[in-house]
C-alpha positions, 0 to 999 in steps of 0.5 A: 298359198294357191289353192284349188276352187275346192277348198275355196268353197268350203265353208270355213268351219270345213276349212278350220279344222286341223288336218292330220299331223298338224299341231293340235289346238290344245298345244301347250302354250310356252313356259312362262319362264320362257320368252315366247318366240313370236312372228308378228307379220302372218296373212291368214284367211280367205281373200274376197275381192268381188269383181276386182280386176286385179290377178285373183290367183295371186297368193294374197288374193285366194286363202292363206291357210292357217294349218300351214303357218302351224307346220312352219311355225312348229318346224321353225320353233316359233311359239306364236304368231300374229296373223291378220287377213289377206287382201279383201275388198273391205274387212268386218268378215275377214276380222271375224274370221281371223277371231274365229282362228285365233279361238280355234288355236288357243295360245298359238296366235293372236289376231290383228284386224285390218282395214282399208281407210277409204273404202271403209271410211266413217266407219273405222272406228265402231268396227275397231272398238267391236273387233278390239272389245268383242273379238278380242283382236289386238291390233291393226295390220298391214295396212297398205293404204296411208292410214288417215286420221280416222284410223290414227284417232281410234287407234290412240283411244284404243291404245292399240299398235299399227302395222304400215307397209308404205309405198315409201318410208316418207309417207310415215312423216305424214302421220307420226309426229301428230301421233307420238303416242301411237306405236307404229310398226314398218314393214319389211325393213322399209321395202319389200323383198328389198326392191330399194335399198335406199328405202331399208336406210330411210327405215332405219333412219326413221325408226332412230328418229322416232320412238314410237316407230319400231321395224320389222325383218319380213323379207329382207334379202340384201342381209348387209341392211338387216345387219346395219339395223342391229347394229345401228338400232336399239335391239329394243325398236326391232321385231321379227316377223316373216311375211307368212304363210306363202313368205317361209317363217321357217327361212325368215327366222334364221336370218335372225338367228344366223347373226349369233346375237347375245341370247338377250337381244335375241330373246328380244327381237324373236319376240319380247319386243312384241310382247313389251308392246303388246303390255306384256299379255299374250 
């Protein structure tokens, strides 16, 4: 989300703070009868990109505001989300930020380090374990950059889940069979806002052949391929997630819930999916 310079510089404590109308965070959290409704790809946070050259008034490149993914969220029926940062040069103060929310929102979301292989390389691992153990986060997305065996590692002795987004579907085949035990998650079907068809039918096929890979259903507009994976796919290996806050969760979820699926399934994809890997503690 675009934001003035204004709000940029404030500091985050001025940031966080619920603005009026917004949930608040004493929000109950869902029944434990119910099976939580539960987006599992959502940016939040402030972008520090330093002297980077790139366009930094793109959306992923300025401040996602959490307060904004709460209005969705509530508007949409979503109990909870999975929020990691935006973009960021390298990541140990944008993963304190995302702990920093989460605390501020009990219940409404569960954080989600990031961070980027190279530039942070050698020191993947002791970052992880304090974000995991200390702040509490949960897992490690969306990674854009192939994750290198650093990464792997620390996340199997972890025990904690990947979120991918790849150039190309096939750079999975990089990394997974070394990893069976690893639970890796592809983002957008396989291509985002379906820039290649042939890439959400090379996701489908690899989340088939693989059962530590499951996929996720953030900004698929070619529906006829989001509808294969249903039908083609365990409901158990499919996540939703909507690319938020500038993607709308309010749209993303009714592309699941337009397919009329038995309550079940549905029940599994919105959310106990996620919640299965993610040892069943919200």
């Amino acid at each position: 989300m675009k934001t003035s310079g204004g709000l940029l510089a404030a500091p985050l404590a001025a940031r966080l703070q619920p603005a009026s109308g917004a949930p608040s965070a004493a929000s109950p959290p869902p029944s434990p009868n119910k099976v939580p409704v539960i987006d599992c790809h959502v940016h939040a946070g402030m972008a520090r990109m330093g002297g980077n050259a790139r366009d930094l008034t793109d959306p992923w490149y300025t401040f996602n505001d959490p307060e904004l993914t709460l209005r969705h969220m509530e508007e949409g029926g979503i109990d909870i989300s999975v929020i990691f940062p935006v973009e960021n040069w390298t990541y140990k103060e944008a993963n304190e930020e995302i702990a920093q929310i989460c605390r501020r929102y009990p219940g409404k979301f569960i954080g989600f380090a990031r961070h980027h292989p190279e530039r942070e390389s050698g020191q993947i691992r002791s970052l992880l374990y304090r974000e995991v153990h200390e702040l509490g986060l949960r897992g490690l997305g969306e990674l854009h950059e192939e994750p290198t065996r650093e990464v792997m590692d620390t996340l199997r002795e972890l025990g904690i889940p990947l979120l991918y987004h790849p150039e190309r579907v096939a750079l999975y085949q990089d990394f997974v069979p070394d990893y069976p035990d690893v639970t890796c998650i592809l983002c957008h079907l396989g291509s985002d806002d379906s820039g290649d068809w042939r890439e959400h039918l090379a996701g489908i096929q690899l989340t088939k052949t693989y059962p530590n890979v499951y996929i996720e259903t953030s900004t698929v507009i070619s529906m006829a391929y989001l509808e294969k994976a249903i039908r083609e796919l365990p409901t158990e290996k499919i996540l939703f997630g909507s690319d938020g806050a500038d993607c709308d969760s309010r749209m993303e979820i009714q592309k699941i819930r337009v397919q009329k699926l038995p309550k079940e399934k549905e029940e599994l994809i919105l959310g106990g999916n996620l919640l299965r890997l993610l040892g069943g503690r919200i």
